[in-house]
C-alpha positions in Angstrom: -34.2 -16.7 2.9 -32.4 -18.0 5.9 -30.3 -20.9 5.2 -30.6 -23.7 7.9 -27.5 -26.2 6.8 -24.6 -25.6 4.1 -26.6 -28.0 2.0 -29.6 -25.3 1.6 -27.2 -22.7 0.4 -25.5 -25.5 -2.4 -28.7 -25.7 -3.7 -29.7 -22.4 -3.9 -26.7 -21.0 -5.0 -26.5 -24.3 -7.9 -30.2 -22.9 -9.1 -28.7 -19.6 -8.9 -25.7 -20.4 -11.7 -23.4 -19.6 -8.8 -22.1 -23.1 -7.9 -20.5 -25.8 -10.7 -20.0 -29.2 -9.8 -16.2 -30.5 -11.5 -16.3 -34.2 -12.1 -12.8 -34.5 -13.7 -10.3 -36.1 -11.3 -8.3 -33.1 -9.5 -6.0 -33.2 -6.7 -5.9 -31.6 -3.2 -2.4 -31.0 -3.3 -1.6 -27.5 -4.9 -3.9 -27.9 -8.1 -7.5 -26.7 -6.1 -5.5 -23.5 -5.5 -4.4 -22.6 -8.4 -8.3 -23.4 -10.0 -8.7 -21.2 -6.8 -7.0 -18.4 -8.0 -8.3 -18.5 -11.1 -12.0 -18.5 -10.0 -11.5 -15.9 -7.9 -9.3 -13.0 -9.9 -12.3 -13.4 -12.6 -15.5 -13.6 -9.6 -16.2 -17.1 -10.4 -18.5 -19.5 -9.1 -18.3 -21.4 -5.6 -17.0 -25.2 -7.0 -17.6 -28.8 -6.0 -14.9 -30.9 -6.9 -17.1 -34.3 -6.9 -13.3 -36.4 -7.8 -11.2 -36.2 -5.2 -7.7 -38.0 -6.1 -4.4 -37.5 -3.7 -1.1 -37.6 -5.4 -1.1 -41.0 -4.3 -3.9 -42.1 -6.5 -6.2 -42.8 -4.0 -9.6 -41.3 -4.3 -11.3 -40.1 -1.5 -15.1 -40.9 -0.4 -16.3 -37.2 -0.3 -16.2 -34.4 -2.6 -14.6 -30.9 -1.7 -16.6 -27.5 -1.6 -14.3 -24.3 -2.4 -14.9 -20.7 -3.8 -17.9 -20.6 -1.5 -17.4 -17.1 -0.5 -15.5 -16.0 -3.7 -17.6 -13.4 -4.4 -19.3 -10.0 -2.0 -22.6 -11.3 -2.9 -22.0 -14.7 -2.0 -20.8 -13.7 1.6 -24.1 -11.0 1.4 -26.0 -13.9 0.8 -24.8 -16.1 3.1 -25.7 -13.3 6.0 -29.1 -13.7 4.3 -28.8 -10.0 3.0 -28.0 -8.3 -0.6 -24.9 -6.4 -0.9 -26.4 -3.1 0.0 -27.9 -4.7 3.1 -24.8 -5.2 4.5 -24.7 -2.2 6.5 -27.8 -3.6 8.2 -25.5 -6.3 10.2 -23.3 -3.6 11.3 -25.9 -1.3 12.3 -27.1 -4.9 14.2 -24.0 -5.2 15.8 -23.7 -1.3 16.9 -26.5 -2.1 18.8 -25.5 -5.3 20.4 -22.0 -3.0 21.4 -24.5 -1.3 23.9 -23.7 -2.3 27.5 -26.3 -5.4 27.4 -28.6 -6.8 24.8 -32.1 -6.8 25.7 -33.4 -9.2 27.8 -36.8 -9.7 26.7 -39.0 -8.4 24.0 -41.2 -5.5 25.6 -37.1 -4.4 26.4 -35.9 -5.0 22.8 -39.6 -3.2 21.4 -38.6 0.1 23.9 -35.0 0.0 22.4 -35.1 -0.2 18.5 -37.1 -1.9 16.0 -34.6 -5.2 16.1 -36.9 -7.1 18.8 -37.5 -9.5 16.2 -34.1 -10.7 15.1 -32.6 -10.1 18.7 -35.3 -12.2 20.3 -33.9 -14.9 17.6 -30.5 -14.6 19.4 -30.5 -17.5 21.4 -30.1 -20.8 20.0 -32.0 -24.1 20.5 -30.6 -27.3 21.5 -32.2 -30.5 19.8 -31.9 -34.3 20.9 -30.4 -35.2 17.4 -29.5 -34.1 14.1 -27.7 -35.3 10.7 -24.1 -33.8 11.7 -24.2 -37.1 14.1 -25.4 -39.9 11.3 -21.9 -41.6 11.7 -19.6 -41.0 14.7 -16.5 -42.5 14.7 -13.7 -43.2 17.7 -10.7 -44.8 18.6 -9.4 -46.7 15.9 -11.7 -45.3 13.2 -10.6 -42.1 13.8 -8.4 -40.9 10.9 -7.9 -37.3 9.5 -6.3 -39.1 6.2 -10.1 -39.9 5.2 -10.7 -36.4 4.6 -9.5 -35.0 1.7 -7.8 -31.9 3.3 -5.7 -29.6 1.2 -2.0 -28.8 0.7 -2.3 -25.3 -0.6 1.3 -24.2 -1.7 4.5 -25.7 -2.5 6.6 -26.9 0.5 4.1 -27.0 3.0 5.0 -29.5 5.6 1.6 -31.0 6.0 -2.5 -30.9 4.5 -4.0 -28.1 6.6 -7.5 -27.8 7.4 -8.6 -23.9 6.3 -12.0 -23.3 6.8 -12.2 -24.8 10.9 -15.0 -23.5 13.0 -13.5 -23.9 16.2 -15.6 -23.7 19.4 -14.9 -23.0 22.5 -16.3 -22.4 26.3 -14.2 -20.4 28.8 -13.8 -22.0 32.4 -16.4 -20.2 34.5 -19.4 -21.0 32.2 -22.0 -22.3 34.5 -21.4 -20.7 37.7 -23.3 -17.7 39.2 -20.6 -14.6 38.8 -18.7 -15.9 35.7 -16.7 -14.1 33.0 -19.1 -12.9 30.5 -16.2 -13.4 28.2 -16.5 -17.6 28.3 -19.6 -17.8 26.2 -19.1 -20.0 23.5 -16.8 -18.8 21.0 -16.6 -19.2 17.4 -13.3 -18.6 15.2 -11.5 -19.7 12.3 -8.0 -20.8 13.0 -6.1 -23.1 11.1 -5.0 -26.6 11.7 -1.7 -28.4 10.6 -2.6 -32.3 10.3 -0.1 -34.1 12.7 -1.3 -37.5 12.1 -4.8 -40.0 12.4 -6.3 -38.3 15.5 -3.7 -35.2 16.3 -3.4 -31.5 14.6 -2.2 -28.3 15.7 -4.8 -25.4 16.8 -2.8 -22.3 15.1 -5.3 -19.5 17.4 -3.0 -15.9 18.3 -3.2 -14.7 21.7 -5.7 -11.9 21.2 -8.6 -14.3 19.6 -11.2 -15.6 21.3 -10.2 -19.3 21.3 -6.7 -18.5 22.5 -8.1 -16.3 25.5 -10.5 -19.3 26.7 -7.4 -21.4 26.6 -5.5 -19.1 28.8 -7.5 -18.4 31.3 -8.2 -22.6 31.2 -5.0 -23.0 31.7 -5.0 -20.6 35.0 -7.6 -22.3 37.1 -7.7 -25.8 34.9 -5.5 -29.3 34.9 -7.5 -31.2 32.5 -7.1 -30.1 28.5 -9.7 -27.6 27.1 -12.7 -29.2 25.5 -13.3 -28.0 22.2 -14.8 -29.0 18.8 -13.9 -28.3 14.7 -17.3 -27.3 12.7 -16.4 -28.5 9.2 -19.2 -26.9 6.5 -22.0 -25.0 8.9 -24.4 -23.3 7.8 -23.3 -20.0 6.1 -24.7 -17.8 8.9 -23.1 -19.7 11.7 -19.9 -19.4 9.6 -19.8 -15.9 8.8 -20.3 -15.3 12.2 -17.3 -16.3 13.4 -15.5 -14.1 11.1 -17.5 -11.2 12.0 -16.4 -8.6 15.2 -19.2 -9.7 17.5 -18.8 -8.6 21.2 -17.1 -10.7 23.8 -20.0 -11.1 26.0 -21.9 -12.2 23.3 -21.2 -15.6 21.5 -21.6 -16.2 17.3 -24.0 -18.7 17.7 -26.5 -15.9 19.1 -25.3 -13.9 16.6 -25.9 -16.1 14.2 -29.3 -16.2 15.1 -29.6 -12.9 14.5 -28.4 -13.1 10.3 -30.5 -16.4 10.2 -33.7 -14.9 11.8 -34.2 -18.0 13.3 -32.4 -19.8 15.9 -29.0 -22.0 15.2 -29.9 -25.8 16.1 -27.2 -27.3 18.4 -26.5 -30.7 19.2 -24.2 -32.0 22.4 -21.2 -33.6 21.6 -20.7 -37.0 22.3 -17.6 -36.9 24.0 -16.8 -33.3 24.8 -19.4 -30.6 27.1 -19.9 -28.6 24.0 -22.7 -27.8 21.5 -22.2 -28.0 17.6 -25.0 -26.7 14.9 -27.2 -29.6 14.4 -26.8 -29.6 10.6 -22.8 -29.8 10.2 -21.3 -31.8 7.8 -18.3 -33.0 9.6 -17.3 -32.4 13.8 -14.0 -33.2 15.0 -14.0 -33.3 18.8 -11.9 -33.5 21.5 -9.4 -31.4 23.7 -6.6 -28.8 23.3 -3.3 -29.5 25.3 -1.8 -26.8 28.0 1.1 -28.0 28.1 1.9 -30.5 24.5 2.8 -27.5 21.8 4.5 -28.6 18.3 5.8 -26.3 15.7 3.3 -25.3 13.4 4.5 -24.0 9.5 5.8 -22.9 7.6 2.4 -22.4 5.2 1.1 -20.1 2.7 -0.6 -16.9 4.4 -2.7 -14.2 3.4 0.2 -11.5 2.6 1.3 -14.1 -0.5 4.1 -14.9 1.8 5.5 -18.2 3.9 4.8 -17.7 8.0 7.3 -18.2 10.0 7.5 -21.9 12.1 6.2 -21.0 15.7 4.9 -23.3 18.3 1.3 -23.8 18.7 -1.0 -26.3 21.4 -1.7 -29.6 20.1 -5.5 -30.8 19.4 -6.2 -34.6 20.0 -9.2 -36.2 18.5 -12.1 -38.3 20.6 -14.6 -38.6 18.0 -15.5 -37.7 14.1 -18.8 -37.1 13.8 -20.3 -36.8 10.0 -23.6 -36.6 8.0 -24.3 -39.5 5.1 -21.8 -38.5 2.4 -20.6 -35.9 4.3 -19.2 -32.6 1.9 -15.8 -31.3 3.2 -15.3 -27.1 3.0 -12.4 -26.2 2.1 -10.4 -22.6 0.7 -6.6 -21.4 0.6 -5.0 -18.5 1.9 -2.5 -16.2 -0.3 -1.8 -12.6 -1.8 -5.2 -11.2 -2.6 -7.8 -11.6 -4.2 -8.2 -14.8 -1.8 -11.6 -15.9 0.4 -10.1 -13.8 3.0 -9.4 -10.6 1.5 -13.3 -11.2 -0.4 -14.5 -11.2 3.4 -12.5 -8.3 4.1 -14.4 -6.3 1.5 -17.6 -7.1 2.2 -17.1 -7.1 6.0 -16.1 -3.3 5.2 -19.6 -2.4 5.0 -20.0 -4.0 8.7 -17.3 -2.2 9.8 -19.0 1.5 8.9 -21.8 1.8 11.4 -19.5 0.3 14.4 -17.5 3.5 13.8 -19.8 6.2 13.1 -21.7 4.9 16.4 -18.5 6.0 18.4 -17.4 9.5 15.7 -20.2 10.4 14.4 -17.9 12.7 12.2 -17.0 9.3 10.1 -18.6 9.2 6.6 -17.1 6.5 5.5 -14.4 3.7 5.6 -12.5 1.8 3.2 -9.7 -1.7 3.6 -8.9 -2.1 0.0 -8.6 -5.6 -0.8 -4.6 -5.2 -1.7 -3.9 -4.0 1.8 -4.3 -7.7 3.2 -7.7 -7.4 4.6 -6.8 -5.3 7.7 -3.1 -3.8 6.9 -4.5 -0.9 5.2 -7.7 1.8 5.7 -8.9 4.9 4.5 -11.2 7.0 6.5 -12.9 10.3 5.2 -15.0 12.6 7.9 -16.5 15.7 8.1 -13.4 17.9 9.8 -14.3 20.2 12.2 -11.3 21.6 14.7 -7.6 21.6 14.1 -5.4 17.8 15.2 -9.4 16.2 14.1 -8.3 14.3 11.9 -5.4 12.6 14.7 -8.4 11.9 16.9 -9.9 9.7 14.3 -6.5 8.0 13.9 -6.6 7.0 17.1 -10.1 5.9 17.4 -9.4 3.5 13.9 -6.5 1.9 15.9 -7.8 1.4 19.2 -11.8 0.4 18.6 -12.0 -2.6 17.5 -9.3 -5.8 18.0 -9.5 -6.4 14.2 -7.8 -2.6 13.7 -4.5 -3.6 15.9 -3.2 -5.3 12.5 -3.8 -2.0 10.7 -0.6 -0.4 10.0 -1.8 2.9 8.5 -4.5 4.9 8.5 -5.1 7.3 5.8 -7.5 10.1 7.0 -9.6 12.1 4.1 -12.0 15.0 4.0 -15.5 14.1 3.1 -15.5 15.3 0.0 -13.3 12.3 -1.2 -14.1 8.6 -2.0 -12.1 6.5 0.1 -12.7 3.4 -2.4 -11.4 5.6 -5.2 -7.4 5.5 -5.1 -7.1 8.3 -7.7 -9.2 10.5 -5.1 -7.2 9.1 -2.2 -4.0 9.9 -3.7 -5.0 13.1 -5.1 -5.6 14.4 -1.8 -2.4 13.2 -0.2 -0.5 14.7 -2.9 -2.0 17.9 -2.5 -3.4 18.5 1.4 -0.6 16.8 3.3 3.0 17.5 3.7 4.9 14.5 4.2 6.6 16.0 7.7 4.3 17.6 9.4 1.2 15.7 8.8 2.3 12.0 9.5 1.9 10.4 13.1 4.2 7.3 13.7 3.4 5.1 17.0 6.3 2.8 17.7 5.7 -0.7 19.8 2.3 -1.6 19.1 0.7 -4.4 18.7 0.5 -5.5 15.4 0.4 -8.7 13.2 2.6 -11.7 13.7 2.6 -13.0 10.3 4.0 -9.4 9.7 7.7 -10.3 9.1 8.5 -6.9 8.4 7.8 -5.8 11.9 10.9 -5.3 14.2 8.8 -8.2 16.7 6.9 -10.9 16.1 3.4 -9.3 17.0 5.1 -5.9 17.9 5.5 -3.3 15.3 4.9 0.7 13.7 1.8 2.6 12.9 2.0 5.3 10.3 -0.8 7.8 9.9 -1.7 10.2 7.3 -3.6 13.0 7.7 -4.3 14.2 4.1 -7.4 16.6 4.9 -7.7 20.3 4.2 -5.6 22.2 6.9 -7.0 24.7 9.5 -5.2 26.9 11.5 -3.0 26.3 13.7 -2.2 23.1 11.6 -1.1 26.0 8.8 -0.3 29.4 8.7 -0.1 29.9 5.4 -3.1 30.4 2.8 -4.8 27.2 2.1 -5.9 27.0 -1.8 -9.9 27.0 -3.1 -10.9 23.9 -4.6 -11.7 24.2 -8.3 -15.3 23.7 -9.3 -17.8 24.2 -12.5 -21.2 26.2 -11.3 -24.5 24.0 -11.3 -25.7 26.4 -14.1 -23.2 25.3 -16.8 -22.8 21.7 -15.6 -26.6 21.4 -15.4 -26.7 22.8 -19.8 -23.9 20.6 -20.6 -26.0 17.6 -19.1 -28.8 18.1 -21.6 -26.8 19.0 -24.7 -24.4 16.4 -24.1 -26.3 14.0 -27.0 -26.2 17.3 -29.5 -22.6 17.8 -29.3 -22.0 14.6 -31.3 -19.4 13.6 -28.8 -18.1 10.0 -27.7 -18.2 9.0 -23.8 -21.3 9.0 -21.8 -20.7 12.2 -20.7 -20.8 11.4 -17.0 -19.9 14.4 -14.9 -16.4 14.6 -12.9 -17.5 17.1 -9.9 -18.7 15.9 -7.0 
């Protein structure tokens, strides 16, 4: 069932054994991540921790949602789909990579059988809803009511981790304007500066950054913008997803809902914000005020590096009636991101096979820091193939310029099996001939092991069977069992008195 507010998917998820509400007193400095980590190396449940104390003793008003998306079929469910559904969305969003979504639903009916989630795409604006039951400015505005995280040891201030920032390019509203300033959705973190003040951590490539800079070009005034604390878990998934640039999350979102996302205006900024958020900050992103933003806990289980980012002022805090504050840590997998990662996998396989059709399937292990890493098996049909498909990994989608190697298979192995993986490198590659390197590329900037910030290698492996020219020499027969014997071992496996389940190895 769709989920219209993070409140329906609490309770279904609570009925479901999959959410446990703490009431012993625990901190939001360092002690929710390491429950975190706990929680999630074992697949445990999404938590709310309903006693909130700081360090200082103080206990804070509202209780703290985490582990929400711990788990693939919590992120499966949140896009309203089970696991194995999750191809679905990217098949979905294959579609929406088509020069233009349809335009009406005779269009979307001559097109493919998705007329009735695509005509859910665009999303409804209402006079009023609860994300706006208290709204406070000026003076009431103060971040230090919101029990905000400090996630690891020597962080120089709470950070907000799970922000749904939204954004509007500059030429929205006029006749010829840039497809590409549609609302935009992404998660980027915020360093807590003081009452009304943070810093907006968004890299150049993402969506929120690009609106900013093209603001900045034609623009005095700051860039509007507003902080989604605790959507709905279709509108947030969205924004983690690779949607198109011309098309904005919110439609998106409409489109894993199956019903429209509810938006309400801002009360002090030109933007729209789902109806049934728990908490909104609003207000306006500097172009010229920048702070340095760091060091903090990151994804590769490392420390960032301190880098300037643009400073984000507050105009108004708009909240629900005991509002419930979202919250998660980043770190060396298994972390929410690297859960994402996984079951976003399954998104990522129809994108590609829509472009090489020779792609059977694609793997980001976890370990590999959600994008560092993948594995790609395909059907090889001419000599250098297996390059091509290199290439097409590293250059299709914006998510793949963090990858740093690719790791190209023949179909016959599983790329979520490492024993297969590395049993084909070991044997079909020679570690010489069949590696391409790519120097200067751009690449992620909390990679410290990169020569640049943001500018780094590529490494690809091509560990398929050779054809010539790729080898003159004689390439060896794979060993295999004939369907005969393995089919009479099968059904005298029981007689044989033997332990195991006697699953057979060939494929």
């Amino acid at each position: 069932m769709p989920y219209q507010s993070l409140r329906d998917f609490i309770d279904d998820l609570e009925k479901k054994g999959q959410l446990i509400r703490v009431s012993e007193p625990v901190s939001p400095h360092l002690e929710m991540t390491e429950i975190q980590t706990r929680l999630l190396a074992e697949g445990g449940p999404a938590v709310i921790f309903e006693n909130v104390v700081g360090e200082d003793g103080r206990k804070y008003d509202m209780p703290v949602l985490v582990n929400l998306f711990g788990t693939v079929e919590r992120v499966a469910a949140g896009m309203n789909r089970k696991p194995e559904e999750l191809r679905e969305v990217g098949e979905t969003l294959a579609f929406l990579k088509q020069p233009e979504p349809p335009g009406s639903l005779r269009e979307a009916f001559s097109m493919l059988p998705l007329a009735k989630t695509v005509m859910a795409m665009k999303p409804k604006t209402v006079s009023k809803g609860p994300c706006q039951e208290i709204v406070l400015t000026g003076d009431d505005i103060d971040l230090g009511k919101l029990p905000i995280q400090g996630c690891w040891p020597g962080e120089p201030a709470p950070l907000i981790t799970w922000p749904l920032v939204v954004t509007q390019g500059p030429s929205v509203g006029e006749k010829d304007g840039d497809k590409r300033d549609v609302f935009n959705l992404g998660i980027y973190r915020m360093q807590v500066l003081g009452k009304n003040k943070a810093i907006m951590r968004w890299l150049k490539h993402r969506g929120g950054a690009q609106h900013h800079a093209r603001w900045k070009n034609t623009k005095r005034d700051p860039l509007p913008c507003a902080v989604v604390l605790g959507a709905d878990p279709g509108t947030i998934l969205a924004a983690v997803t690779p949607v198109p640039d011309t098309l904005s999350e919110y439609q998106f979102a409409g489109l894993l809902r199956g019903e429209k996302v509810e938006l309400v205006d801002c009360k002090t900024v030109p933007l729209k914000v789902p109806a049934t958020a728990e908490i909104v900050l609003e207000g306006h992103v500097s172009l010229d005020d920048y702070a340095p933003e760091g060091p903090y806990g990151d994804h590769t289980g490392y420390y960032n590096s301190v880098e300037n980012f643009p400073v984000f002022t507050i105009t108004a805090i708009t909240m629900r009636k005991k509002p419930i504050y979202l919250s998660t840590f980043t770190g060396r997998p298994p972390d929410e991101p690297s859960v994402l990662g996984e079951a976003l996998n399954d998104v990522f396989v129809p994108l590609l096979q829509q472009q090489f059709t020779e792609i059977v399937d694609f793997w980001l292990p976890p370990e590999g820091c959600s994008y560092r890493i993948a594995v790609v098996s395909m059907k090889k049909a001419y000599p250098g193939h297996a390059k091509r498909v290199m290439m097409g990994v590293w250059s299709f989608l914006r998510q793949f310029m963090y990858t740093k190697f690719v790791i190209v298979v023949d179909d016959d192995i599983n790329v979520r099996d490492w024993k297969d993986v590395m049993w084909a490198i070991s044997t079909r590659m020679d570690p010489v001939r069949d590696i391409t390197t790519i120097t200067d590329t751009p690449i992620d900037y909390l990679d410290f092991a990169s020569p640049e910030s943001g500018l780094g290698g590529k490494l690809g492996l091509d560990a398929t069977n050779k054809l010539p020219p790729e080898t003159h020499r004689e390439w060896g027969e794979k060993l295999y069992m004939p369907d005969d014997v393995i089919d009479r071992v099968d059904q005298k496996w029981e007689s044989y008195g033997l332990p195991g389940s006697g699953k057979k190895i060939w494929k």
